[in-house]
C-alpha positions as CSV (number, residue, x, y, z in Angstrom):
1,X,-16.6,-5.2,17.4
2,X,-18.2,-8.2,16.4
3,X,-16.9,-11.7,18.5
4,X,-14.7,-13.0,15.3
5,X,-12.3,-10.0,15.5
6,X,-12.7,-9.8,19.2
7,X,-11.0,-13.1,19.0
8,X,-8.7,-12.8,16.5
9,X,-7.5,-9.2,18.5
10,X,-7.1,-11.0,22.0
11,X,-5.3,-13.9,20.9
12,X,-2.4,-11.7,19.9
13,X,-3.6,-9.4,22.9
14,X,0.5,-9.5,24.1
15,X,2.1,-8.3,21.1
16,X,-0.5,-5.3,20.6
17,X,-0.1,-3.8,23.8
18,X,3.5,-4.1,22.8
19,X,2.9,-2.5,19.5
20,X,0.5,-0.1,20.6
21,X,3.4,1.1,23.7
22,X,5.9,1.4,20.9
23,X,3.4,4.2,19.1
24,X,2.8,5.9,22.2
25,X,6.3,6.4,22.8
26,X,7.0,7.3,19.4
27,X,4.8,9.9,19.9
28,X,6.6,11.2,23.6
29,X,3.2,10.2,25.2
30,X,3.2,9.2,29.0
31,X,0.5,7.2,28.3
32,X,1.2,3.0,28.1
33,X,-1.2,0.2,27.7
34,X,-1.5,-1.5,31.3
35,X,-3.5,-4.4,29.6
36,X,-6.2,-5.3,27.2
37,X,-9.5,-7.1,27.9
38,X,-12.4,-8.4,26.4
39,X,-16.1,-9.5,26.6
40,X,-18.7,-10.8,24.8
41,X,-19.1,-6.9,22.9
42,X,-16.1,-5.2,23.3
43,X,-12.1,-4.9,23.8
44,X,-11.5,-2.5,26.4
45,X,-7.5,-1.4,26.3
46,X,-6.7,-0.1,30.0
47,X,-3.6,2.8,30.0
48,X,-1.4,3.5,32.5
49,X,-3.1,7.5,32.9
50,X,-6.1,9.0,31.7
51,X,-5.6,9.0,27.5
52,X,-5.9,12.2,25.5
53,X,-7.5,12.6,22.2
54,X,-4.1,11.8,20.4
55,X,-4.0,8.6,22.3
56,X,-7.2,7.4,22.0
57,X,-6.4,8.1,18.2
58,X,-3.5,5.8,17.9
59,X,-4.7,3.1,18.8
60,X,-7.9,3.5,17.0
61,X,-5.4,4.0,14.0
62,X,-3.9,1.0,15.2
63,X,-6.6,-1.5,15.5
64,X,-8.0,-0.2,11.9
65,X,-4.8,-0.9,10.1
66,X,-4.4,-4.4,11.5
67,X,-5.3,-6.9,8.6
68,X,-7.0,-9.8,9.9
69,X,-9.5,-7.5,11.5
70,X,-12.8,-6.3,9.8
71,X,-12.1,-2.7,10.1
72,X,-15.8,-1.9,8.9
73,X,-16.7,-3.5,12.5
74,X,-14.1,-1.5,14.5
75,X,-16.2,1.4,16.4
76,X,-14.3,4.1,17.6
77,X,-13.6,5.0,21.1
């Protein structure tokens, strides 16, 4: 990710782990975002439990779909 839509991510950082724990119950995963954190080249999104595939595709799905973010830029986990 490139530092404009690290920004633009992390300064809404609250509701996405919110978002993000409403998919993953949706989907009757145990999995839950603990917190998300950044640094100069990446967001790093820390779960509750090791993530499965599924997971890890949510909220790749997730991140892509958001629309002040340069999906282009988005590298999957």
């Amino acid at each position: 990710m490139v530092k404009d839509n690290i920004d633009k991510f992390i300064k809404n950082s609250l509701i996405h782990a919110t978002n993000l724990n409403r998919k993953m119950r949706n989907t009757k995963s145990e999995v839950l975002v603990d917190f998300i954190h950044s640094d100069l080249l990446r967001i790093t999104v820390v779960t509750n439990k090791v993530s499965l595939n599924s997971d890890l595709l949510i909220i790749e799905k997730y991140v892509k779909n958001l629309k002040n973010i340069d999906s282009t830029q988005v590298k999957s986990p």
